[in-house]
VEXKEMI-785338 format. One record per residue: residue number from 1; x, y, z of N, C-alpha, C, O, CB in turn; residue in one letter; chain. Coordinates in steps of 0.02 Angstrom, whole numbers. Glycine has a CB too. Layout:
REM VEXKEMI-785338
+-----+--------+--------+--------+--------+--------+--------+--------+--------+--------+--------+--------+--------+--------+--------+--------+------+-----+
: seq :   n_px :   n_py :   n_pz :  ca_px :  ca_py :  ca_pz :   c_px :   c_py :   c_pz :   o_px :   o_py :   o_pz :  cb_px :  cb_py :  cb_pz : type : mol :
+-----+--------+--------+--------+--------+--------+--------+--------+--------+--------+--------+--------+--------+--------+--------+--------+------+-----+
: NUM :      X :      Y :      Z :      X :      Y :      Z :      X :      Y :      Z :      X :      Y :      Z :      X :      Y :      Z :    A :   A :
...
+-----+--------+--------+--------+--------+--------+--------+--------+--------+--------+--------+--------+--------+--------+--------+--------+------+-----+
***
This chain:
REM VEXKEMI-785338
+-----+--------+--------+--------+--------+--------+--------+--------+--------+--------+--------+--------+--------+--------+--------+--------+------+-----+
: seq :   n_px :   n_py :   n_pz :  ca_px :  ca_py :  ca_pz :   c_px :   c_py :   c_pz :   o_px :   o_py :   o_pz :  cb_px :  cb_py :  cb_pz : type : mol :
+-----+--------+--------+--------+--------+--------+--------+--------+--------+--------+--------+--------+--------+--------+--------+--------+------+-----+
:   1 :     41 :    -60 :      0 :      0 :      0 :      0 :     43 :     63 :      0 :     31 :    107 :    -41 :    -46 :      0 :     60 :    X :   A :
:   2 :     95 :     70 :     46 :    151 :    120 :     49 :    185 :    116 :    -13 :    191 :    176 :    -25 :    200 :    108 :    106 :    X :   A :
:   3 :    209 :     89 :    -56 :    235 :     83 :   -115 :    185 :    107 :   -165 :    214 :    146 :   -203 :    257 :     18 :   -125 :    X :   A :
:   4 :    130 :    100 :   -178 :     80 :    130 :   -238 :     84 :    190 :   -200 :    113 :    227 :   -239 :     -5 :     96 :   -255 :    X :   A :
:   5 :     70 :    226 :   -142 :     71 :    291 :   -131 :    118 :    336 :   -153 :     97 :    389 :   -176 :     68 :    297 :    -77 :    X :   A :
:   6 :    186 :    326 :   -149 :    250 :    329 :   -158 :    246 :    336 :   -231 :    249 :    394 :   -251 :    290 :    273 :   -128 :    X :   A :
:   7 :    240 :    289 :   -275 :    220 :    274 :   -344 :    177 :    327 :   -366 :    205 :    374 :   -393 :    186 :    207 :   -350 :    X :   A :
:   8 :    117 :    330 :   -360 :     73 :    404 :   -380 :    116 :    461 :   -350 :    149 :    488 :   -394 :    -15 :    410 :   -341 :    X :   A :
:   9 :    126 :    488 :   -289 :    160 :    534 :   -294 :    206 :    552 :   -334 :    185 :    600 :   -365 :    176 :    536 :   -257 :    X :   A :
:  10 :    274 :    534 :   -355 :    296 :    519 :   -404 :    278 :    537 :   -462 :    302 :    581 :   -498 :    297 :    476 :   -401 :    X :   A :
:  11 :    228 :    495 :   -473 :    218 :    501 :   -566 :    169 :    593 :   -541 :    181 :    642 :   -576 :    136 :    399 :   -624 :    X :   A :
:  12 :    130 :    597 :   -491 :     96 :    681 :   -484 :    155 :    723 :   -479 :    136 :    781 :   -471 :     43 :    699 :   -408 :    X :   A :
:  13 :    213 :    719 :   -479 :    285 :    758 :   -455 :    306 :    794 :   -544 :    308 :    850 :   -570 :    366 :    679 :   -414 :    X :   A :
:  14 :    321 :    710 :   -566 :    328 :    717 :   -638 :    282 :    742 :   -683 :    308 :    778 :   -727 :    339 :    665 :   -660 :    X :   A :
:  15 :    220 :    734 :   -686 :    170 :    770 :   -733 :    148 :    847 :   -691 :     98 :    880 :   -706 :     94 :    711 :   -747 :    X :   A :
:  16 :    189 :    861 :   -643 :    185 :    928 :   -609 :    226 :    972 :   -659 :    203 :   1009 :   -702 :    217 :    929 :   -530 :    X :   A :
:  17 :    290 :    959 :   -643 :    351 :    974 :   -691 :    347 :    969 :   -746 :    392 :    998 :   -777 :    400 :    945 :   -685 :    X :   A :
:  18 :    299 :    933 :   -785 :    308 :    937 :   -858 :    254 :    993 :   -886 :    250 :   1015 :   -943 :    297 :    860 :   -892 :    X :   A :
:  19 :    221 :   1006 :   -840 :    147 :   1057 :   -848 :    184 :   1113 :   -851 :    170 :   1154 :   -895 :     81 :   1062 :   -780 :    X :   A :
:  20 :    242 :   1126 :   -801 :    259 :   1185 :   -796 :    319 :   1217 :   -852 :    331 :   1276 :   -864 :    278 :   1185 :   -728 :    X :   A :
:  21 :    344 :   1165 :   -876 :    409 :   1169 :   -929 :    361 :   1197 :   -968 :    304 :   1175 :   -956 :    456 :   1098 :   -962 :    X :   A :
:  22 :    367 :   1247 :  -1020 :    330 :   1275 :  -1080 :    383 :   1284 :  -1145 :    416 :   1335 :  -1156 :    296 :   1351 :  -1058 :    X :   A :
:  23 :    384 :   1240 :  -1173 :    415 :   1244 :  -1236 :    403 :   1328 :  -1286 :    355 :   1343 :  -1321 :    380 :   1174 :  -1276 :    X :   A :
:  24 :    456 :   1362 :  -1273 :    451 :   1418 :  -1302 :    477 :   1409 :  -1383 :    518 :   1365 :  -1397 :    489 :   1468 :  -1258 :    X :   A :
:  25 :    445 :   1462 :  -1441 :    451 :   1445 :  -1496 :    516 :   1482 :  -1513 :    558 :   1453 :  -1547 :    392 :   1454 :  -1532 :    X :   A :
:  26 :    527 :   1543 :  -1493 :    567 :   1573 :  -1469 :    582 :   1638 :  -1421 :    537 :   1676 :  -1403 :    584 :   1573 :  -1507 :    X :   A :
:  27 :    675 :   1647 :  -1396 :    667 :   1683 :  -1346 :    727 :   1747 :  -1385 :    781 :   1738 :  -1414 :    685 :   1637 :  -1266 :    X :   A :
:  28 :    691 :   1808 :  -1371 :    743 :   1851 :  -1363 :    742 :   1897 :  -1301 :    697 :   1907 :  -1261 :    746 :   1887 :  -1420 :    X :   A :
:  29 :    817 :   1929 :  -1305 :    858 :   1963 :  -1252 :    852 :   2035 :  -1279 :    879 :   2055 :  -1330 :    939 :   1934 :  -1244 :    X :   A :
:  30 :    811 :   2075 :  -1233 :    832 :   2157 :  -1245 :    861 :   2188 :  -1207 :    842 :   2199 :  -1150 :    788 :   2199 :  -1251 :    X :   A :
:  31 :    917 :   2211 :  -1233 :    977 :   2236 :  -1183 :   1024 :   2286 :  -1230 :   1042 :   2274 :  -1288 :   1027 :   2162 :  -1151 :    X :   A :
:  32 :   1037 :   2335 :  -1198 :   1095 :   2400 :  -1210 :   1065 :   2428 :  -1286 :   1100 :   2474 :  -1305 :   1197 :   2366 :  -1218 :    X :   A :
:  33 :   1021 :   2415 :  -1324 :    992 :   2426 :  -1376 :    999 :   2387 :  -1423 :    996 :   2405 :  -1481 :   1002 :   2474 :  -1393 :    X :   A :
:  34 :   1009 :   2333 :  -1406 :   1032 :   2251 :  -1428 :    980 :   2228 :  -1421 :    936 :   2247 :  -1383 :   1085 :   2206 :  -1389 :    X :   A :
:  35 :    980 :   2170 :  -1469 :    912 :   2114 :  -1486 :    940 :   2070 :  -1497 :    944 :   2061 :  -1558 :    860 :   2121 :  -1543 :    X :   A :
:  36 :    983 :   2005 :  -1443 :    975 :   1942 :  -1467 :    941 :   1891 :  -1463 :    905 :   1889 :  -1413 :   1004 :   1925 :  -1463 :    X :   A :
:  37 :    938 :   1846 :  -1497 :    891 :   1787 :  -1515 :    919 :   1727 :  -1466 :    963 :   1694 :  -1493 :    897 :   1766 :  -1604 :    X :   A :
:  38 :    906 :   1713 :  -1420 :    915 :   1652 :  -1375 :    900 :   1583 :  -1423 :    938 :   1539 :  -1445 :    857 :   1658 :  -1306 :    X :   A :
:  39 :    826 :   1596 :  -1429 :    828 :   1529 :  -1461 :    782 :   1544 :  -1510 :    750 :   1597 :  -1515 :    810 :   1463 :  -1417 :    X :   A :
:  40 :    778 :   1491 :  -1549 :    719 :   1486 :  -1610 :    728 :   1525 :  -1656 :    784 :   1552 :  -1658 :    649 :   1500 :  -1593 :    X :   A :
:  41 :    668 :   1547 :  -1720 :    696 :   1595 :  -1745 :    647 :   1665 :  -1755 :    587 :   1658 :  -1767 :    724 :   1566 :  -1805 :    X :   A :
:  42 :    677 :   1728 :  -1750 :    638 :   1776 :  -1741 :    614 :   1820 :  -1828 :    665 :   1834 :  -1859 :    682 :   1821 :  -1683 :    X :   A :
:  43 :    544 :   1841 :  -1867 :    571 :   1855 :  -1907 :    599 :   1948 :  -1904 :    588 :   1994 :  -1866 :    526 :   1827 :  -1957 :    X :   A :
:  44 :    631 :   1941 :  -1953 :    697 :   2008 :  -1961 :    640 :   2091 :  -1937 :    647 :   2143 :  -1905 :    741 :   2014 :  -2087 :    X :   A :
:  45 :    595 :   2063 :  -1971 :    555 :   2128 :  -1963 :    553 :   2151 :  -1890 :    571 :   2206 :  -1869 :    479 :   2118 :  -1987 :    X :   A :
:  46 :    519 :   2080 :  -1841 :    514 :   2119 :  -1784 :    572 :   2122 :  -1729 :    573 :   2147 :  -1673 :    456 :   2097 :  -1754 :    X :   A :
:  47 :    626 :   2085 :  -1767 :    706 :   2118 :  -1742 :    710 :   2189 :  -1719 :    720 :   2215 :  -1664 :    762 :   2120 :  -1805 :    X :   A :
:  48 :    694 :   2220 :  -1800 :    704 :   2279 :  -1823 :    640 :   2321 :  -1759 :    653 :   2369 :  -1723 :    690 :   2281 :  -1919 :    X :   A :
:  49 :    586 :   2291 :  -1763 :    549 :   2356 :  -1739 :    552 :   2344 :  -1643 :    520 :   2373 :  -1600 :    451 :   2357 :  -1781 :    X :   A :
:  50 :    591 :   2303 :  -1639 :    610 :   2304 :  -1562 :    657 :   2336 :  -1555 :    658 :   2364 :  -1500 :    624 :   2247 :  -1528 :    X :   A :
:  51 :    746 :   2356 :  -1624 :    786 :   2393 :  -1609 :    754 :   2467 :  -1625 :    787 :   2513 :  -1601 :    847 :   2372 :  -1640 :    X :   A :
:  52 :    697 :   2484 :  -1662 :    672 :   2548 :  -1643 :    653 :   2563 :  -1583 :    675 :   2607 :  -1546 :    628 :   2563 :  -1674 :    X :   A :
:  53 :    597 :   2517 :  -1572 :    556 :   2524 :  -1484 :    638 :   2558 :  -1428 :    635 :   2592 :  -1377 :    518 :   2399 :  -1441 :    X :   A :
:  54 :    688 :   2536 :  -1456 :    748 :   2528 :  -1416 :    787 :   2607 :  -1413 :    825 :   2637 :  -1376 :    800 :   2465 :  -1453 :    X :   A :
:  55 :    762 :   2614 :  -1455 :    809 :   2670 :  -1488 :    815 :   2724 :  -1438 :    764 :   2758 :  -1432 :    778 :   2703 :  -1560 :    X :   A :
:  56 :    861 :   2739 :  -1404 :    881 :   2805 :  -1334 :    853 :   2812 :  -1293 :    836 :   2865 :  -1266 :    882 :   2871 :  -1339 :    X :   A :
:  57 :    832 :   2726 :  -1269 :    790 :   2693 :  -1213 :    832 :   2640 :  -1189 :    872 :   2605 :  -1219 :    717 :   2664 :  -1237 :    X :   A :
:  58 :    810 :   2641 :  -1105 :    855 :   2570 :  -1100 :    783 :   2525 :  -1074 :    739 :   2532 :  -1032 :    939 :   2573 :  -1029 :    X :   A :
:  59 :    802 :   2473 :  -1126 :    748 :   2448 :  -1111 :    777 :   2366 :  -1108 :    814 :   2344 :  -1152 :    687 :   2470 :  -1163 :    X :   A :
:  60 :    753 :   2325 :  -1048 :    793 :   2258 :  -1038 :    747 :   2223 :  -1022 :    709 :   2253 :   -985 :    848 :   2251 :   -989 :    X :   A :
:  61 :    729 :   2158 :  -1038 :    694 :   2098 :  -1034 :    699 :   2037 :  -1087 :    743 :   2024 :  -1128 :    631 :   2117 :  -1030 :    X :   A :
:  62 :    644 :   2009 :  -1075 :    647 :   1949 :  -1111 :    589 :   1957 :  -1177 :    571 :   2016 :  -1183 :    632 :   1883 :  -1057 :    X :   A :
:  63 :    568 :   1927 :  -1207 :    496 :   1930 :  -1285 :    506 :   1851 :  -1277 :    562 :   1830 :  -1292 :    522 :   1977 :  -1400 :    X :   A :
:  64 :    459 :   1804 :  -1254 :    475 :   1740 :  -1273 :    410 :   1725 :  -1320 :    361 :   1741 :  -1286 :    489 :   1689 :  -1208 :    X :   A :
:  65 :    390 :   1700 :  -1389 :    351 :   1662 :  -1432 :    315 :   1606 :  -1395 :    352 :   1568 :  -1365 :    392 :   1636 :  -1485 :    X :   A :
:  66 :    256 :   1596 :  -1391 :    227 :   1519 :  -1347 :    182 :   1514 :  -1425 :    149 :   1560 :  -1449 :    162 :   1529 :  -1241 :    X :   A :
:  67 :    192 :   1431 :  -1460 :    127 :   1442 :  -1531 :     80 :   1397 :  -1485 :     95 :   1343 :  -1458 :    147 :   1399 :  -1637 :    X :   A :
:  68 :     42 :   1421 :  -1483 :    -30 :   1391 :  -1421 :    -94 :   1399 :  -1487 :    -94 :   1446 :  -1527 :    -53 :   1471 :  -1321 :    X :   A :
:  69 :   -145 :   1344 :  -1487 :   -181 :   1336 :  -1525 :   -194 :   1384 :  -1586 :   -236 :   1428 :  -1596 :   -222 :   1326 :  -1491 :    X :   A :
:  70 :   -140 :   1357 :  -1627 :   -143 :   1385 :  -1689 :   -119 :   1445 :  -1695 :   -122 :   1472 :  -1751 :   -198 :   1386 :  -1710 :    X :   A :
:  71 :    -84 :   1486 :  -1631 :    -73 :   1564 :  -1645 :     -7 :   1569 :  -1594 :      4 :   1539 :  -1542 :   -149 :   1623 :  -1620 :    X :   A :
:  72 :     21 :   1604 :  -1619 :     90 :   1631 :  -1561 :     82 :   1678 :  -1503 :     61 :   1729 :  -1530 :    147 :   1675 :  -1601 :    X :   A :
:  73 :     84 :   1686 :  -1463 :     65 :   1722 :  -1389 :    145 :   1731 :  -1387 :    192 :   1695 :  -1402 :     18 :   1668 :  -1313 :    X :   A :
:  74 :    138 :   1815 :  -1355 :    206 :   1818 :  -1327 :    196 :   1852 :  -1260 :    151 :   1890 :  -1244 :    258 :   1857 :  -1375 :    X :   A :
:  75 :    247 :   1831 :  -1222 :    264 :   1840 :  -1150 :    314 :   1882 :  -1150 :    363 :   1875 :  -1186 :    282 :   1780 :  -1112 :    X :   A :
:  76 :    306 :   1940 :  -1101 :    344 :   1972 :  -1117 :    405 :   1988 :  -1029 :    376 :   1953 :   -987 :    296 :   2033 :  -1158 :    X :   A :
:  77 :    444 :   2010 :  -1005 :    477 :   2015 :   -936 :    437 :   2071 :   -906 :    407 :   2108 :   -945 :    561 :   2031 :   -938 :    X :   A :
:  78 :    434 :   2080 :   -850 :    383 :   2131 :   -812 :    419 :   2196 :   -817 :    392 :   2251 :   -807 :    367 :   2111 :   -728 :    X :   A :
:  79 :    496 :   2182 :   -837 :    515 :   2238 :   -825 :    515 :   2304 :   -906 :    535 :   2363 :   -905 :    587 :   2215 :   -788 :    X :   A :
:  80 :    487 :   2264 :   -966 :    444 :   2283 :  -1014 :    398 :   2327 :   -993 :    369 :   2302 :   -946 :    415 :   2233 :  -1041 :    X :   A :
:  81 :    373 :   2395 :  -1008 :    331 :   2438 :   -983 :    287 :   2405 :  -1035 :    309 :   2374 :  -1083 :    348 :   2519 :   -978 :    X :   A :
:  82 :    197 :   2418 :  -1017 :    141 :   2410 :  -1037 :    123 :   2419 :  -1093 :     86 :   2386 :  -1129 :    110 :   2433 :  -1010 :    X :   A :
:  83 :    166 :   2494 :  -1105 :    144 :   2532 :  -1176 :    220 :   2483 :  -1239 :    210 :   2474 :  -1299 :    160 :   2658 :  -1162 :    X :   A :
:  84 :    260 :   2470 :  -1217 :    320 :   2442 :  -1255 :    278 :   2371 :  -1263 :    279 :   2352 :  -1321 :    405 :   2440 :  -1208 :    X :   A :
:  85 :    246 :   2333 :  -1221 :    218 :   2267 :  -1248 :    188 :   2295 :  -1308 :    218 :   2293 :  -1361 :    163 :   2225 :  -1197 :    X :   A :
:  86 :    130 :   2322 :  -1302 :     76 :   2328 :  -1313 :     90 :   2354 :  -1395 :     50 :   2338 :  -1440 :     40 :   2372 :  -1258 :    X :   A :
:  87 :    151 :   2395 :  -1407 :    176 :   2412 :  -1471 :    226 :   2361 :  -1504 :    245 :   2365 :  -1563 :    209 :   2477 :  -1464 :    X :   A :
:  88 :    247 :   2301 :  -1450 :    296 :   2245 :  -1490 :    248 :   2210 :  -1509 :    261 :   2182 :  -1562 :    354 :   2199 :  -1451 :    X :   A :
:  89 :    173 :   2193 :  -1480 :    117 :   2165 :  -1505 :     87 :   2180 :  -1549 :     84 :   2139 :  -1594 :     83 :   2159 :  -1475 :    X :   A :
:  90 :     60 :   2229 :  -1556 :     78 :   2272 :  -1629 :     96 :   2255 :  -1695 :     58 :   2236 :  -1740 :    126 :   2306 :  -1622 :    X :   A :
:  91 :    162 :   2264 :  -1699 :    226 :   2241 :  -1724 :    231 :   2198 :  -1768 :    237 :   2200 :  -1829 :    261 :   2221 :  -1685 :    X :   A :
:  92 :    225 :   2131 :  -1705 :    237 :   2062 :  -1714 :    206 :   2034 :  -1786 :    151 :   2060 :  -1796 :    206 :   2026 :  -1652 :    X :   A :
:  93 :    218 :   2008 :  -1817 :    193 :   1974 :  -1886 :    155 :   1916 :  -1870 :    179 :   1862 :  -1886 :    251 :   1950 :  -1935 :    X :   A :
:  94 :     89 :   1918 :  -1836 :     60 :   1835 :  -1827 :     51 :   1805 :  -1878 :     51 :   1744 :  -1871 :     -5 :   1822 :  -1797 :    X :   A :
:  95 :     43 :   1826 :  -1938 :     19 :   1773 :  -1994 :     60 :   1732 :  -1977 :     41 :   1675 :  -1961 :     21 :   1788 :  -2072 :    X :   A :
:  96 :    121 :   1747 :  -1975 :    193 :   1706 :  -2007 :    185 :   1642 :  -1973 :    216 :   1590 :  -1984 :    279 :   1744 :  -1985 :    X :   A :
:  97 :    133 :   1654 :  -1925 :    149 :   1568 :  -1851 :     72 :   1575 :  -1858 :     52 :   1559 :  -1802 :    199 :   1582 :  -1728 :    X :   A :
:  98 :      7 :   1592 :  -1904 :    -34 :   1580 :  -1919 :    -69 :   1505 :  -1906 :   -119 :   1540 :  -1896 :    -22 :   1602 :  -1965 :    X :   A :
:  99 :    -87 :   1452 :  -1898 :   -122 :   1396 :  -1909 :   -161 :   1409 :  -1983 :   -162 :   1351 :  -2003 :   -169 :   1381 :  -1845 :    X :   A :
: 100 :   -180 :   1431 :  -2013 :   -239 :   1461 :  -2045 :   -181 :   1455 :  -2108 :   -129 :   1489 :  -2112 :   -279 :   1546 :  -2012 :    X :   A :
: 101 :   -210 :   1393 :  -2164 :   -182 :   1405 :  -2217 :   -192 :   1456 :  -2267 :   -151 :   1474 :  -2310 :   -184 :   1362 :  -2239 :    X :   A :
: 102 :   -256 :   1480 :  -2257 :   -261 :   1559 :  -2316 :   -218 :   1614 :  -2305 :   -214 :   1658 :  -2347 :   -334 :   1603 :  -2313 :    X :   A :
: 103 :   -168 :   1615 :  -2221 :   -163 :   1649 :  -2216 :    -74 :   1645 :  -2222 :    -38 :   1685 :  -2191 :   -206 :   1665 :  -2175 :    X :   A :
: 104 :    -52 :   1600 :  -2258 :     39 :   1590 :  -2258 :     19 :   1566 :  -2322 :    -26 :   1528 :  -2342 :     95 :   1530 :  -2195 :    X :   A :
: 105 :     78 :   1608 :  -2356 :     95 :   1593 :  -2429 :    149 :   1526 :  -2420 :    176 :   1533 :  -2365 :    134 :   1670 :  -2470 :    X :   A :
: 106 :    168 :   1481 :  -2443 :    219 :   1446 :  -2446 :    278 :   1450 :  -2464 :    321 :   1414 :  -2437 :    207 :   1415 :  -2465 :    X :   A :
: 107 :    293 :   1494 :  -2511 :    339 :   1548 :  -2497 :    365 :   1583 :  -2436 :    426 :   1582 :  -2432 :    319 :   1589 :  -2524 :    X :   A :
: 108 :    340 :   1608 :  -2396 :    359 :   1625 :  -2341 :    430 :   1604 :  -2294 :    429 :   1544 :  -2280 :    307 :   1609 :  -2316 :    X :   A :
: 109 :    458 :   1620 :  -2282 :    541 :   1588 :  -2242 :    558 :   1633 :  -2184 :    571 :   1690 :  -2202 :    622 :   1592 :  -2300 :    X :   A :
: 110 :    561 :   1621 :  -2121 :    602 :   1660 :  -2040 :    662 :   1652 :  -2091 :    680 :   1612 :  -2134 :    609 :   1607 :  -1936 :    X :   A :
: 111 :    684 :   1721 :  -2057 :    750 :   1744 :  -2060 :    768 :   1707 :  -1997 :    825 :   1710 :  -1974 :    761 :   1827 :  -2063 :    X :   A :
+-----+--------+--------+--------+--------+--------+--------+--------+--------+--------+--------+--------+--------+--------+--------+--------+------+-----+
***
């Protein structure tokens, strides 16, 4: 009986931890008026309009990509002001991580 308890706990430990891991699509770094790409790939455009947002600002956090049912959500660091999300959201190119085939040419390629 002590051993199956032990056993479920366990496997509730592990499917705790795996709930919480979130596979990001990708991550970038805003720092000193710098934009790098941690992981995945970002496209060039909204490189570019984060090194504007940047421009004779110091502005530092994270932009991480989550593609969650069919669409990309981004998360942004708290230390991102409201109005800077709200214009990288903006920005952002959703077609490109679209679900919606009318809405990606096949043509299409991330930089």
């Amino acid at each position: 009986m002590a051993i199956s308890i032990i056993i479920c706990l366990v496997v509730l430990a592990v499917l705790g931890f795996r709930l919480r891991h979130i596979h990001y699509t990708f991550v970038c770094e805003l720092r000193s008026g710098k934009v790098n790409v941690i992981k995945g790939h970002v496209p060039s455009s909204f490189v570019h309009d984060c090194r504007q947002m940047m421009r004779g600002r110091k502005v530092v956090g994270l932009v991480k990509g989550i593609q969650r049912n069919g669409s990309m959500h981004l998360h942004f660091s708290r230390s991102i002001t409201q109005a800077d999300q709200i214009y990288l959201e903006k920005k952002f190119p959703h077609k490109l991580y679209s679900s919606d085939a009318s809405d990606i040419n096949g043509s299409v390629t991330l930089d």
